[in-house]
gemmi code that builds the backbone of each chain (N, CA, C; Angstrom):
import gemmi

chains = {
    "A": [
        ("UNK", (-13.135, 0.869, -13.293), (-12.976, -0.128, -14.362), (-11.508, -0.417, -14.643)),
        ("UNK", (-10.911, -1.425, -14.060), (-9.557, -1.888, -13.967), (-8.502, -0.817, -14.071)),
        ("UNK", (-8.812, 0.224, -13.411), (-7.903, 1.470, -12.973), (-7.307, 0.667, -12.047)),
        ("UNK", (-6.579, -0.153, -11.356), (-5.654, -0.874, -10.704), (-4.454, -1.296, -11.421)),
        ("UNK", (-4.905, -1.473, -13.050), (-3.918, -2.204, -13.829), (-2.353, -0.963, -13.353)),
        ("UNK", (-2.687, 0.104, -14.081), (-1.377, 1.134, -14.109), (-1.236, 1.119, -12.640)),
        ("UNK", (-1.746, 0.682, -11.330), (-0.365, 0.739, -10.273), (0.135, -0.152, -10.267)),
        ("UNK", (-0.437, -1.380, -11.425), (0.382, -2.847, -10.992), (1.326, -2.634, -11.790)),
        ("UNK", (1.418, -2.044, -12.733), (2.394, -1.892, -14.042), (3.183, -0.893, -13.169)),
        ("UNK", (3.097, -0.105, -12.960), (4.302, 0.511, -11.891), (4.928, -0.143, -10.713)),
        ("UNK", (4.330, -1.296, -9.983), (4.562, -2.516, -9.047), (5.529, -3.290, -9.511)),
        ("UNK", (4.979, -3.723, -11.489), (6.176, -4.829, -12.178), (7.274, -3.764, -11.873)),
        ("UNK", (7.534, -3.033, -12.526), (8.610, -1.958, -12.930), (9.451, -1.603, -11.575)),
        ("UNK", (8.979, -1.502, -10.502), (9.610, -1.288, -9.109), (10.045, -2.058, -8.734)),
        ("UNK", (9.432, -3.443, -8.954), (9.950, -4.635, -8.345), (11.183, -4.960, -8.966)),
        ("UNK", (11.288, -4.897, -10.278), (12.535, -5.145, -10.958), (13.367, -4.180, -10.942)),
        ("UNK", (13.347, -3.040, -10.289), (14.445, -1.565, -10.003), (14.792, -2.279, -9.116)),
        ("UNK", (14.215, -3.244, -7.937), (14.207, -3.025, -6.415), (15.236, -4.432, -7.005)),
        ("UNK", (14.674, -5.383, -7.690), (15.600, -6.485, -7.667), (17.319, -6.074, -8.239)),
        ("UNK", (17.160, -5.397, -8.830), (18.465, -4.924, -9.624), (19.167, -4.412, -8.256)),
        ("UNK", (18.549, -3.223, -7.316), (19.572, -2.539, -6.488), (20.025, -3.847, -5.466)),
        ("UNK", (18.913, -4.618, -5.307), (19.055, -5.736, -4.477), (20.521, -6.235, -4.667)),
        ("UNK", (20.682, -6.620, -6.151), (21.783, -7.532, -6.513), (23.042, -7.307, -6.551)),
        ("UNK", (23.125, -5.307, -6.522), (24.542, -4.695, -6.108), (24.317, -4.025, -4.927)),
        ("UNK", (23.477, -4.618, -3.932), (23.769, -4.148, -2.655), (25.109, -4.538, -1.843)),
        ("UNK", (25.343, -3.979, -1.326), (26.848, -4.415, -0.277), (26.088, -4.996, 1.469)),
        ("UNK", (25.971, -6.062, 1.597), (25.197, -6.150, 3.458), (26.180, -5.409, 4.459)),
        ("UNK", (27.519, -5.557, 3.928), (28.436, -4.534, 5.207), (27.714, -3.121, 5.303)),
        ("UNK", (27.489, -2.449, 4.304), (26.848, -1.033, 3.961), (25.824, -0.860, 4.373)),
        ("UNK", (24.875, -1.781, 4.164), (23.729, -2.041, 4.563), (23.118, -2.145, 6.334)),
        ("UNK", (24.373, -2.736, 6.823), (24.273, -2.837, 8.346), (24.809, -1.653, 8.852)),
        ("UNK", (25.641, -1.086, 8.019), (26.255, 0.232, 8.745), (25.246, 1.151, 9.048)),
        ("UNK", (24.479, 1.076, 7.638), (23.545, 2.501, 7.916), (22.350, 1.988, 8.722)),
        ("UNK", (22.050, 0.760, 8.928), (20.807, 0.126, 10.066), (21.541, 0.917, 11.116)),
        ("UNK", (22.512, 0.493, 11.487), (22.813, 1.243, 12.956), (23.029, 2.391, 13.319)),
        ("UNK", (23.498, 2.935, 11.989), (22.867, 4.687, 12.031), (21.520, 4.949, 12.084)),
        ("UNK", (20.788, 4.321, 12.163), (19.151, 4.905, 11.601), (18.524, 4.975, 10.611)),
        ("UNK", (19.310, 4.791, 9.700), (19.181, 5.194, 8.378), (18.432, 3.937, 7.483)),
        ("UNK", (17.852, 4.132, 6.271), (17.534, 2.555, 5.578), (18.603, 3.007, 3.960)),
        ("UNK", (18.376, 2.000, 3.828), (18.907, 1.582, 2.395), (17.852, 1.282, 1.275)),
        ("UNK", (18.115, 1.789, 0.064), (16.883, 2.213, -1.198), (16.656, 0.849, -1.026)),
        ("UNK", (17.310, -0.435, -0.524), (16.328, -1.893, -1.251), (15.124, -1.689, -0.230)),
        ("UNK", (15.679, -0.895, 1.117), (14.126, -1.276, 2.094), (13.041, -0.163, 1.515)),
        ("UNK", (14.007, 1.359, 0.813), (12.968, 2.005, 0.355), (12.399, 2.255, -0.581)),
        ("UNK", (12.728, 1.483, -1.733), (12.131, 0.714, -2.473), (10.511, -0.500, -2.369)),
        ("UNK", (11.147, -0.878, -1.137), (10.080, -2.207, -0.522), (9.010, -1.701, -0.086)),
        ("UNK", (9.421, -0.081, 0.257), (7.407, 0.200, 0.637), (6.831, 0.453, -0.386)),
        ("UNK", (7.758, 0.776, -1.317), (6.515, 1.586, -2.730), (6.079, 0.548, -3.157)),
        ("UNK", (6.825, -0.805, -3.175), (6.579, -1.814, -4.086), (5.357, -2.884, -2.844)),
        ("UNK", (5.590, -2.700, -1.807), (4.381, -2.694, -0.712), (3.132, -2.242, -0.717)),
        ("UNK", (3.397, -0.872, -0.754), (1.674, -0.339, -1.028), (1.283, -0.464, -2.479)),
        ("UNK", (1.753, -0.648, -3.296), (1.611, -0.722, -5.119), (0.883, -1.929, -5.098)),
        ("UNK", (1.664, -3.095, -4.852), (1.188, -4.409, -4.582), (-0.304, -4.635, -3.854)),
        ("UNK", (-0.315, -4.569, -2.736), (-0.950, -4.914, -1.782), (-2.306, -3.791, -2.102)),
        ("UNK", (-1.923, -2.620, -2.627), (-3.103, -1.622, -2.952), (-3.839, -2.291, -4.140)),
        ("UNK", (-2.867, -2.848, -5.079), (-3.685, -3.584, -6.449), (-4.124, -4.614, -6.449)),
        ("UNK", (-3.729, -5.819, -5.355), (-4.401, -7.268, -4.826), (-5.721, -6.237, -4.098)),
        ("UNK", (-6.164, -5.120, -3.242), (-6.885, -5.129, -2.488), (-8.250, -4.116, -3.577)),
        ("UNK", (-7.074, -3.885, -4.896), (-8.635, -2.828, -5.150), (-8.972, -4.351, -6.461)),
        ("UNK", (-8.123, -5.030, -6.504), (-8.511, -6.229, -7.334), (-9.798, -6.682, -6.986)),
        ("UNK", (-9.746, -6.781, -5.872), (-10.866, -7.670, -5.332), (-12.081, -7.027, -5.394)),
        ("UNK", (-11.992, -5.605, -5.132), (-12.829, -4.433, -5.479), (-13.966, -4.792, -6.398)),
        ("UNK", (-13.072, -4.343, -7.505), (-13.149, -4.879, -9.148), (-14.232, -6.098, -9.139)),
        ("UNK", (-13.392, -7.110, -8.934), (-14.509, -8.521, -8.795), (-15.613, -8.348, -8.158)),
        ("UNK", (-15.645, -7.597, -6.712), (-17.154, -7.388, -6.650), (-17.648, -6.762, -6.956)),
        ("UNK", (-17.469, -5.804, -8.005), (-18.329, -5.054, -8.458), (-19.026, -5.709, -9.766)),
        ("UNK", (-18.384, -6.733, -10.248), (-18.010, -7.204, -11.861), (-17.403, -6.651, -12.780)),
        ("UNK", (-16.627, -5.848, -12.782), (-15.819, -5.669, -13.817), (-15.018, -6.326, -13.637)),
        ("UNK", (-14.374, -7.224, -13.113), (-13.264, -7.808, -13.583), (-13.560, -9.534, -13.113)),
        ("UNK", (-13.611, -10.383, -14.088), (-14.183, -11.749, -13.934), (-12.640, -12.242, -13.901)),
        ("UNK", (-12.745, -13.749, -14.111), (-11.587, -15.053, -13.587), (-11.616, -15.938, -14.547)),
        ("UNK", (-12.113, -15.151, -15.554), (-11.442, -16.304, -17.442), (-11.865, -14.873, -18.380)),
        ("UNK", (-11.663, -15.570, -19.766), (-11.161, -14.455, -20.535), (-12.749, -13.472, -21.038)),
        ("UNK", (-12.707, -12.577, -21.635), (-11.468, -11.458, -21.608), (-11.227, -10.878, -19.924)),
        ("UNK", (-11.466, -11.391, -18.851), (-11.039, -11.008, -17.512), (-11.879, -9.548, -17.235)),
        ("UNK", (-11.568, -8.456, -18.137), (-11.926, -7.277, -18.045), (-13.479, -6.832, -18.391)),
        ("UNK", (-14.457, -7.238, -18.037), (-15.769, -7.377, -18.389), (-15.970, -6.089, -19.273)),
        ("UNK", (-15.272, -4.576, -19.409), (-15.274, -3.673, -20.273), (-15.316, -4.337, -21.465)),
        ("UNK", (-14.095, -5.173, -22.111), (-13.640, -5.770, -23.181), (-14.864, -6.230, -23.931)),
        ("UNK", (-15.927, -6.024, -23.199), (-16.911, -6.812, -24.547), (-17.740, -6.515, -25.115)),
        ("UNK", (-17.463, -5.086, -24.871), (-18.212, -3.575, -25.217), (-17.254, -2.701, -26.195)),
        ("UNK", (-16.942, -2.273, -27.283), (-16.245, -1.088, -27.555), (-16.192, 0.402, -26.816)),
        ("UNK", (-17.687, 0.246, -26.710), (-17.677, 2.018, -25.565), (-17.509, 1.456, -24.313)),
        ("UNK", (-17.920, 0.674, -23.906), (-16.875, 0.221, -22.256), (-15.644, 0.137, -22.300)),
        ("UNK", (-14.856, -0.189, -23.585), (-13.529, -0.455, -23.865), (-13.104, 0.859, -23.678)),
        ("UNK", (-13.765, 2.507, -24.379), (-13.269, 3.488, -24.682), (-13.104, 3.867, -23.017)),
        ("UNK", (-14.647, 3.949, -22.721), (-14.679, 4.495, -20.944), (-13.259, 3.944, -19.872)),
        ("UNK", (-13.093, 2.143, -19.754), (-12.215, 1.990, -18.822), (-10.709, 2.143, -18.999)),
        ("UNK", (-10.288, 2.550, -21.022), (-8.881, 3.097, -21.008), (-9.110, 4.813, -20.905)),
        ("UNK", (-9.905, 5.394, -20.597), (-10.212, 6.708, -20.051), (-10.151, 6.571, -18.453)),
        ("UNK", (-10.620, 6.130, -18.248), (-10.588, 6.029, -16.853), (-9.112, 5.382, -15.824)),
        ("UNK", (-8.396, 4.634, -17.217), (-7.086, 4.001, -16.475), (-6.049, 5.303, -16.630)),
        ("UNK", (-6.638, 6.203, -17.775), (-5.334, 7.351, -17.903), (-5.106, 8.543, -16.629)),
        ("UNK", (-7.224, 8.129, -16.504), (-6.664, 9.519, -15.275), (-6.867, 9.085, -13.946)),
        ("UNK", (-7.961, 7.926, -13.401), (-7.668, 7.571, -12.360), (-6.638, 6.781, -12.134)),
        ("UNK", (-6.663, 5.710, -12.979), (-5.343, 5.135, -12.626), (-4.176, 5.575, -12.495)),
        ("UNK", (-3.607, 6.483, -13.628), (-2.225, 6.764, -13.528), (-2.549, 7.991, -11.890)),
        ("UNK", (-3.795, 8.769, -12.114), (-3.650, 9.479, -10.554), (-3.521, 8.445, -9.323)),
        ("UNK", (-3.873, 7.241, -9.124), (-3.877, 6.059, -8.090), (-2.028, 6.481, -8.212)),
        ("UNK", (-1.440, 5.619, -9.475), (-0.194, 5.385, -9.125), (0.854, 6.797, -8.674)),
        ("UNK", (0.028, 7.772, -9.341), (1.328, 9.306, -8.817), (0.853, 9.477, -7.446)),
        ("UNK", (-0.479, 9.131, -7.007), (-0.207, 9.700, -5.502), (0.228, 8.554, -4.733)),
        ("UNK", (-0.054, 7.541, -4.569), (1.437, 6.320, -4.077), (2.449, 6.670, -4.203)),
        ("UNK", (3.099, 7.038, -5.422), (4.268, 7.310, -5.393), (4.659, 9.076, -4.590)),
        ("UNK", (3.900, 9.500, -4.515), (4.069, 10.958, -4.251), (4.160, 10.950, -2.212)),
        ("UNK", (3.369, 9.233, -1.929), (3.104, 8.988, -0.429), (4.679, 8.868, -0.401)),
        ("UNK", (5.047, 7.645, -1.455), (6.772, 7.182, -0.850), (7.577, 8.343, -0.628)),
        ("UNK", (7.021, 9.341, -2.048), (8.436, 10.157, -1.445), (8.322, 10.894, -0.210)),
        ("UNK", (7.464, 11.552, 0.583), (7.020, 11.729, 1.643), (7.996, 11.264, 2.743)),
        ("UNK", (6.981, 9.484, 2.582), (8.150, 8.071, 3.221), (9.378, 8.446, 3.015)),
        ("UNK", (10.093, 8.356, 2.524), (11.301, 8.240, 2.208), (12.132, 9.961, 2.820)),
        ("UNK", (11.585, 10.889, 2.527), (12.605, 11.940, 3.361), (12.436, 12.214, 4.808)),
        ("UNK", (10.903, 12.132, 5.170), (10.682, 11.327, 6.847), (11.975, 10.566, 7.431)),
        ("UNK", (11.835, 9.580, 6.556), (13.153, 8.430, 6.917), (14.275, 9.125, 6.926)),
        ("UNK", (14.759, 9.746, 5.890), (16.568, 10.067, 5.573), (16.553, 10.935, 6.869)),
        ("UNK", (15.056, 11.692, 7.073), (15.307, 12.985, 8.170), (15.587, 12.212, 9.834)),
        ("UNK", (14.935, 11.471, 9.782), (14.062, 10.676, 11.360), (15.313, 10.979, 12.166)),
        ("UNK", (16.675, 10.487, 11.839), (17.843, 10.668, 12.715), (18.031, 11.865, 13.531)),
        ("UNK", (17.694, 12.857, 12.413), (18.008, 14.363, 12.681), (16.882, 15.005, 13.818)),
        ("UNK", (15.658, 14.594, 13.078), (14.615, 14.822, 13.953), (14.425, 14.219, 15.332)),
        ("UNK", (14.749, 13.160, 15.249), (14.910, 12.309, 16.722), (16.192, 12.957, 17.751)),
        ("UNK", (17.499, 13.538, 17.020), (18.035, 14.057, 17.933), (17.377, 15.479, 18.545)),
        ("UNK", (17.182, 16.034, 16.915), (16.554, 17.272, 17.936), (15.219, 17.672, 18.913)),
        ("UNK", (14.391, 16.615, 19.028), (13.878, 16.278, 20.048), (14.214, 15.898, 21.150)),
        ("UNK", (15.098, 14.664, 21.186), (15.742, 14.591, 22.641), (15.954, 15.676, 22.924)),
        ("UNK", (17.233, 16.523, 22.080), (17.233, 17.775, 23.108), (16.639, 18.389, 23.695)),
        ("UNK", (15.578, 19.122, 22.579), (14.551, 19.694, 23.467), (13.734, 19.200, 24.364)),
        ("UNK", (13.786, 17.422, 24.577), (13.378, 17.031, 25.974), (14.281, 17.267, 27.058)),
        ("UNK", (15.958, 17.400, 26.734), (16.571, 17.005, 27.947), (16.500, 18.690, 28.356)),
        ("UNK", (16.297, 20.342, 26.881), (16.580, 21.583, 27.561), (15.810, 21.410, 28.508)),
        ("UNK", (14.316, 21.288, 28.183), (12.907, 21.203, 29.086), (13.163, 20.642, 30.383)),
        ("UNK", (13.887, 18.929, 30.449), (14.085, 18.666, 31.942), (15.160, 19.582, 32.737)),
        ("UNK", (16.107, 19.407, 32.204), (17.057, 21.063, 32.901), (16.558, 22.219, 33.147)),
        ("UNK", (15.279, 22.991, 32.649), (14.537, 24.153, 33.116), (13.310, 23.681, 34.140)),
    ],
    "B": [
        ("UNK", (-17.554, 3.630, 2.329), (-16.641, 2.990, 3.889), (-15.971, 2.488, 3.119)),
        ("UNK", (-15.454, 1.246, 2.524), (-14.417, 0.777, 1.828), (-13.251, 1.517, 1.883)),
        ("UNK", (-13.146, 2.768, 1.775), (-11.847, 3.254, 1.936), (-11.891, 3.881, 3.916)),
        ("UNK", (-12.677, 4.094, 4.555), (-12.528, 4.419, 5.485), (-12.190, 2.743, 6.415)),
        ("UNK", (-12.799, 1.799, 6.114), (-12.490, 0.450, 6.757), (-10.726, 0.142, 6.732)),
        ("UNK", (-10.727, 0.316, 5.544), (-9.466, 0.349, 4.842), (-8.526, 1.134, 5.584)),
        ("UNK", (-8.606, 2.433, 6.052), (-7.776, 3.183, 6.326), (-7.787, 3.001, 7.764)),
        ("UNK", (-8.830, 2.647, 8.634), (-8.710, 2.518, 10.186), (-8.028, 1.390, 10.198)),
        ("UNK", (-8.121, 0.056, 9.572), (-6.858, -0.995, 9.510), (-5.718, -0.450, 9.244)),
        ("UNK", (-5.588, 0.169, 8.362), (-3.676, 0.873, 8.337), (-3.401, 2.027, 9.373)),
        ("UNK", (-4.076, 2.611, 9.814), (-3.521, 3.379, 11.144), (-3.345, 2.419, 12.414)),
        ("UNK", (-4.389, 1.322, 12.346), (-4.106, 0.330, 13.410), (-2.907, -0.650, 13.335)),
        ("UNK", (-2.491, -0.597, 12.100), (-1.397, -1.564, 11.812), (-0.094, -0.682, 11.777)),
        ("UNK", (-0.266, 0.734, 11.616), (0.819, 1.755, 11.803), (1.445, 1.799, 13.125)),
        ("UNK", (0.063, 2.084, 13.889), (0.060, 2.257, 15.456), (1.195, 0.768, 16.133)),
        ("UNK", (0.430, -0.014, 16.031), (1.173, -1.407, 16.178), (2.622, -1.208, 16.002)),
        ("UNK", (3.147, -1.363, 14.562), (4.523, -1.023, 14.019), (5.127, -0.265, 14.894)),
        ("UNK", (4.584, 0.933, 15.613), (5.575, 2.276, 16.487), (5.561, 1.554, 17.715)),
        ("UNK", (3.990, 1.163, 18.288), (3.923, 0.782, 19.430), (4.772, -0.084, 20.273)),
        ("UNK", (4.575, -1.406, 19.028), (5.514, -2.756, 19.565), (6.621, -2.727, 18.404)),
        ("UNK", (7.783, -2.399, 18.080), (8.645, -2.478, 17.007), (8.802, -4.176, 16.921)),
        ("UNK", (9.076, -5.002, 18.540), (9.914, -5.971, 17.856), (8.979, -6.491, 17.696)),
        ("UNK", (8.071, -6.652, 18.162), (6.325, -7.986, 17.832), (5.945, -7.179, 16.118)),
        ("UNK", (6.215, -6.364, 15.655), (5.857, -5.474, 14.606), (7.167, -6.034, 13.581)),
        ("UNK", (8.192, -6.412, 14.142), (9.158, -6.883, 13.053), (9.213, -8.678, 13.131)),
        ("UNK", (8.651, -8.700, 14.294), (8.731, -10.052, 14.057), (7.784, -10.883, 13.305)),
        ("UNK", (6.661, -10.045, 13.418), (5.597, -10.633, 12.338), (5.202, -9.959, 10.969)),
        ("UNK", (6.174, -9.009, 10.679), (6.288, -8.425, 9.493), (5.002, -7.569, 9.696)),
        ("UNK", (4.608, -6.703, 10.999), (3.499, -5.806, 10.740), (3.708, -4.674, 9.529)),
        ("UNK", (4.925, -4.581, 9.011), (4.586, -2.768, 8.370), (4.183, -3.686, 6.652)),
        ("UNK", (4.279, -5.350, 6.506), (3.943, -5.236, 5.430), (2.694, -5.275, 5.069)),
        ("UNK", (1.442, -5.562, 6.217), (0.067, -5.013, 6.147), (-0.342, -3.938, 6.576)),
        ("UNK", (0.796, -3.227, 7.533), (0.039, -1.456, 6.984), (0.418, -1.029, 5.659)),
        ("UNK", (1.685, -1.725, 4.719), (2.040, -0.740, 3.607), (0.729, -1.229, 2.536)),
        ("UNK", (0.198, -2.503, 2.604), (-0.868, -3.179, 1.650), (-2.356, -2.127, 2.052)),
        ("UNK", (-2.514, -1.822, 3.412), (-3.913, -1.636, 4.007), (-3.648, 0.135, 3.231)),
        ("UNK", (-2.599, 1.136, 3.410), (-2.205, 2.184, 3.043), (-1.835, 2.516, 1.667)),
        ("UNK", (-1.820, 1.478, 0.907), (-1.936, 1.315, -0.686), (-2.887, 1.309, -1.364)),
        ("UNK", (-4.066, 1.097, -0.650), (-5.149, 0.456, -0.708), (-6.337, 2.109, -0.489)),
        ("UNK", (-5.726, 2.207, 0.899), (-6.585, 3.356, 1.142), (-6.336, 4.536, 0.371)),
        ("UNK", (-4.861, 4.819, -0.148), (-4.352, 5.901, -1.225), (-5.370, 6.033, -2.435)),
        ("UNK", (-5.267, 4.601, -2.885), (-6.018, 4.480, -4.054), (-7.172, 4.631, -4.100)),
        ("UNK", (-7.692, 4.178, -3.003), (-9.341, 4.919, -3.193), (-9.707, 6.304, -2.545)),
        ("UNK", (-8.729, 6.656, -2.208), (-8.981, 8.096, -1.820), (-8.563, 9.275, -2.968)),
        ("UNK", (-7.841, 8.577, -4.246), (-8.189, 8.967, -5.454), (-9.314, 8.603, -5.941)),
        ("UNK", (-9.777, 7.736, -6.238), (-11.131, 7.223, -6.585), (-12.200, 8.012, -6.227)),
        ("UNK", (-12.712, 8.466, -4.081), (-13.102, 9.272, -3.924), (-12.745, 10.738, -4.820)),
        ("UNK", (-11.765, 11.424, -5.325), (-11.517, 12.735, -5.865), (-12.177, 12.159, -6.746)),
        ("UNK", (-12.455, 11.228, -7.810), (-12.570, 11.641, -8.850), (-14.424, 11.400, -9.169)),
        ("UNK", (-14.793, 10.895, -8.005), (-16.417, 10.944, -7.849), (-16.665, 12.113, -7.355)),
        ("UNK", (-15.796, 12.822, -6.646), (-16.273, 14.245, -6.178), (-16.078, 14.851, -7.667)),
        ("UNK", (-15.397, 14.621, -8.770), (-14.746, 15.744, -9.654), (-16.242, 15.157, -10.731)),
        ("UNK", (-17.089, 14.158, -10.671), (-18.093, 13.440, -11.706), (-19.706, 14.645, -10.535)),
        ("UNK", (-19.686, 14.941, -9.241), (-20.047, 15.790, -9.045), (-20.839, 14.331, -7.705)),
        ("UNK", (-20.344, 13.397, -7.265), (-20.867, 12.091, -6.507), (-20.367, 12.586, -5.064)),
        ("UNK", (-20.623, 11.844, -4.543), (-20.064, 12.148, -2.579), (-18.647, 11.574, -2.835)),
        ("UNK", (-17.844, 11.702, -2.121), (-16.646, 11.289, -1.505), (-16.748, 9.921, -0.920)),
        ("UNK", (-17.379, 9.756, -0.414), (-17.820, 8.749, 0.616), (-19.607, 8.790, 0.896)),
        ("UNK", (-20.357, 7.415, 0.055), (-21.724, 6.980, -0.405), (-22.039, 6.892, 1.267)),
        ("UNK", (-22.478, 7.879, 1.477), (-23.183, 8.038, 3.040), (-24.450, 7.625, 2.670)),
        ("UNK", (-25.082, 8.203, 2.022), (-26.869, 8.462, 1.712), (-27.151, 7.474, 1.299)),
        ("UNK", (-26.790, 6.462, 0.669), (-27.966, 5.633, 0.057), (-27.511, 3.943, 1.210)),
        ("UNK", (-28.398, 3.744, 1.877), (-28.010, 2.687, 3.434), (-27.391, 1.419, 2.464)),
        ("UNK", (-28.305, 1.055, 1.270), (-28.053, -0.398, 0.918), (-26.581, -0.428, 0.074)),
        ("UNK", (-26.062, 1.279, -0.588), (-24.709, 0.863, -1.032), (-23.679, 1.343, -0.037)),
        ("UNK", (-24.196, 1.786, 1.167), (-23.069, 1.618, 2.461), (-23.035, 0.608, 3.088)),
        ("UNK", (-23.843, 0.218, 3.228), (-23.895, -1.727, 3.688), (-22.755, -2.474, 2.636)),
        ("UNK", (-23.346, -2.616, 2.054), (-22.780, -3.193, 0.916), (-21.029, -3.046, 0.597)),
        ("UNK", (-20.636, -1.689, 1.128), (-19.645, -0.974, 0.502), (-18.772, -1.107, 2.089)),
        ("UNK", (-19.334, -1.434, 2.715), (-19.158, -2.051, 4.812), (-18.417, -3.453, 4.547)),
        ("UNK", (-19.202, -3.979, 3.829), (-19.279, -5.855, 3.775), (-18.045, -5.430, 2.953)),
        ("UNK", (-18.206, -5.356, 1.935), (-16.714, -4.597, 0.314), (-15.370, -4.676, 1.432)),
        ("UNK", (-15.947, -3.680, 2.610), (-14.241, -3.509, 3.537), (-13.955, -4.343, 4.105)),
        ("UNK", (-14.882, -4.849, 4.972), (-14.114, -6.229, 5.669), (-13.941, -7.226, 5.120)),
        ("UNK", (-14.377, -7.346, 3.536), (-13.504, -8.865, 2.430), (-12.341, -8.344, 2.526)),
        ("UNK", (-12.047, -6.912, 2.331), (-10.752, -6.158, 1.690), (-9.443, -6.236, 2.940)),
        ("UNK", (-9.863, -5.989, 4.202), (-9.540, -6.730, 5.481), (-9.031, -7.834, 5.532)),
        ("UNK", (-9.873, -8.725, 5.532), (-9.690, -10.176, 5.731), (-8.817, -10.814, 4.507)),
        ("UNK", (-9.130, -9.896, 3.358), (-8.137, -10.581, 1.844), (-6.563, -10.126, 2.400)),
        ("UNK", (-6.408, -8.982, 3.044), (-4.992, -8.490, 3.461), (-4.307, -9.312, 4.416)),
        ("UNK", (-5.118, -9.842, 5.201), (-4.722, -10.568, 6.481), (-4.134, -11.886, 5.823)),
        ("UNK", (-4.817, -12.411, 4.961), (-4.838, -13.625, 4.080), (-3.437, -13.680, 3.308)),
        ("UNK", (-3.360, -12.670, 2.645), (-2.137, -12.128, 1.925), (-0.911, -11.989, 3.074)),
        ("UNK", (-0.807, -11.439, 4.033), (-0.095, -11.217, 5.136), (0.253, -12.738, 5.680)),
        ("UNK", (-0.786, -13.342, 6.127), (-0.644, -15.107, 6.405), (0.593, -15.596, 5.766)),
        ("UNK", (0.432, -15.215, 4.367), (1.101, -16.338, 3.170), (2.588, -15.435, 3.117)),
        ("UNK", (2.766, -14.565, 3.446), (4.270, -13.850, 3.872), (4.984, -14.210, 4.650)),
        ("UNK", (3.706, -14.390, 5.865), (4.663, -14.960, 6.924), (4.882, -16.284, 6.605)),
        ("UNK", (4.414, -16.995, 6.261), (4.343, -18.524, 5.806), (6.132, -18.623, 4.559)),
        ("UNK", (5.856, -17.708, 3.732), (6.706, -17.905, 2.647), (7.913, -17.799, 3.468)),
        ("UNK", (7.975, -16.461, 4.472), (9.456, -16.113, 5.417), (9.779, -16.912, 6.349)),
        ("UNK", (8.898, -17.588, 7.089), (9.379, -18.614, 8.193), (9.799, -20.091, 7.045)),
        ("UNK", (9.413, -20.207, 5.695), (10.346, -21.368, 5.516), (11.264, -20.700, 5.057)),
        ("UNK", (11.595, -19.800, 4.013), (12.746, -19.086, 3.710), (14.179, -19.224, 4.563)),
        ("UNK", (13.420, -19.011, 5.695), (14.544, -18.893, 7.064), (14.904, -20.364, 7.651)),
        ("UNK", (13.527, -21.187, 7.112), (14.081, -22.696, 7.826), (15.184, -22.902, 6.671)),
        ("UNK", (14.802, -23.033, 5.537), (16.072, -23.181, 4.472), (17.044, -23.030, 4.379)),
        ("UNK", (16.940, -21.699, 4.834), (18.301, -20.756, 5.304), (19.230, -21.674, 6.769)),
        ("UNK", (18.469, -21.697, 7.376), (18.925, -22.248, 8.499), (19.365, -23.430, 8.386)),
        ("UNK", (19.241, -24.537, 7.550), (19.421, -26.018, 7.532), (20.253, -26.300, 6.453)),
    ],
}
model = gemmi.Model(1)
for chain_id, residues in chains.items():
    chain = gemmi.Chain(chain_id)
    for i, (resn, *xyz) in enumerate(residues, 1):
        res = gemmi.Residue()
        res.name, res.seqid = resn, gemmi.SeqId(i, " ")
        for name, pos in zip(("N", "CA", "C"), xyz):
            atom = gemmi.Atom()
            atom.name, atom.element = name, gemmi.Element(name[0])
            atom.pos, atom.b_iso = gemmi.Position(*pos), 0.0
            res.add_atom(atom)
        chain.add_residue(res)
    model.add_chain(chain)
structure = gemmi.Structure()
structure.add_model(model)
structure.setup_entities()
C-alpha cells in the first residue's frame, strides 16, 4: 500500500544532492579520474538515484494493478478508509523505509566495488600473468 | 514471479553492460539494469516482509495469482523498456542541441 512513496522521497532528495555536486563538479577532474578507472560521486550518485527512480516508476505500476493506487484524487485508494489510512502509513514505515535502506545499502556495496575495481583488476592480471609464467 | 521476472531482466541487462561495454554505453544499457535492479531490491523486501506476516516469499501455490503475478512482470518489463525508450529519446536530442 504505496510503500514506494518513501523510496521516491529519498529519489527527490538524491536527485537534488546529485544536482548540487553536479554544479561544483570540475570536467578536468572528472576526466582525470575516468582514465584512472575511477568514477566521480555525480556518476555515483546516478545509480542510487537510478534504481530509486526506476524501482518506484516500476513498483508504481505494481500499485495500480493491484488498486491501491488510482489516477485522480485521493490517488491512494487507502485514503478513503481511516483504518486503511492507519495500515498503509504502517506499512510505509517499515516496508517502505526497509525498500529505501536496502537500495541504499545495494549503492553502498556499488560504490566500494567501484573505488576498489582498479585495485582488484590489477591484482588479477597479476595473478593471470604469475599463472602464465608457471 | 514479479520479482523473479524482474530480476532475470536485470542480470540480463547487467550481463549486456560487462559483455558489450560500448553497445551498453551507447544505448545507455546500465540505466535499465539500475531501474530493473531497483525494482527487484524492492520487492525482495516486500518478499521479507510476507515471509515475516508468515506468506511464501514467492506465491508459487496458488496457479491463478502466479499467472497473474507472470502477466504483473512482463507489464513491469515492458513499462522499463518504455521508460528506457524515452531516455534514449530525451539524450539523442540533448546531444543534437548540443551539437547545433
Amino acid at each position: 500500500m504505496a510503500c514506494f512513496l518513501v523510496p521516491t522521497t529519498e529519489a527527490i532528495v538524491t536527485s537534488i544532492v546529485k544536482k548540487g555536486v553536479e554544479a561544483k563538479s570540475d570536467p578536468a577532474a572528472e576526466a582525470k579520474l575516468a582514465e584512472s578507472g575511477k568514477f566521480s560521486w555525480k556518476t555515483k550518485l546516478s545509480w542510487l538515484t537510478g534504481m530509486l527512480w526506476g524501482g518506484a516508476a516500476l513498483l508504481c505500476l505494481e500499485h495500480i494493478w493491484h488498486g491501491e493506487v488510482v489516477l485522480y484524487p485521493p490517488f491512494l485508494t487507502a485514503m478513503n478508509d481511516p483504518a486503511d489510512t492507519v495500515i498503509m502509513l504502517q506499512e510505509m514505515s517499515t516496508v517502505g523505509v526497509g525498500m529505501a535502506v536496502f537500495v541504499t545499502l545495494a549503492w553502498v556495496v556499488m560504490v566500494l566495488i567501484a573505488d576498489h575495481a582498479p585495485a582488484i583488476r590489477k591484482a588479477l592480471q597479476a595473478g593471470k600473468s604469475a599463472e602464465e609464467r608457471a | 514471479m514479479t520479482l523473479i521476472i524482474t530480476a532475470i531482466a536485470a542480470i540480463i541487462c547487467v550481463a549486456i553492460r560487462f559483455l558489450k561495454p560500448e553497445f551498453a554505453q551507447q544505448y545507455h544499457i546500465g540505466a535499465l539494469a539500475l531501474m530493473y535492479a531497483g525494482a527487484a531490491l524492492m520487492w525482495c523486501v516486500d518478499g521479507f516482509a510476507c515471509l515475516a506476516e508468515g506468506e511464501p516469499f514467492v506465491e508459487l501455490a496458488d496457479t491463478a495469482a502466479m499467472a497473474d503475478d507472470a502477466l504483473l512482470g512482463l507489464c513491469v518489463v515492458v513499462l522499463g523498456l518504455v521508460i528506457w525508450g524515452i531516455i534514449l529519446l530525451v539524450k539523442k536530442n540533448s546531444r543534437a542541441k548540443a551539437a547545433a
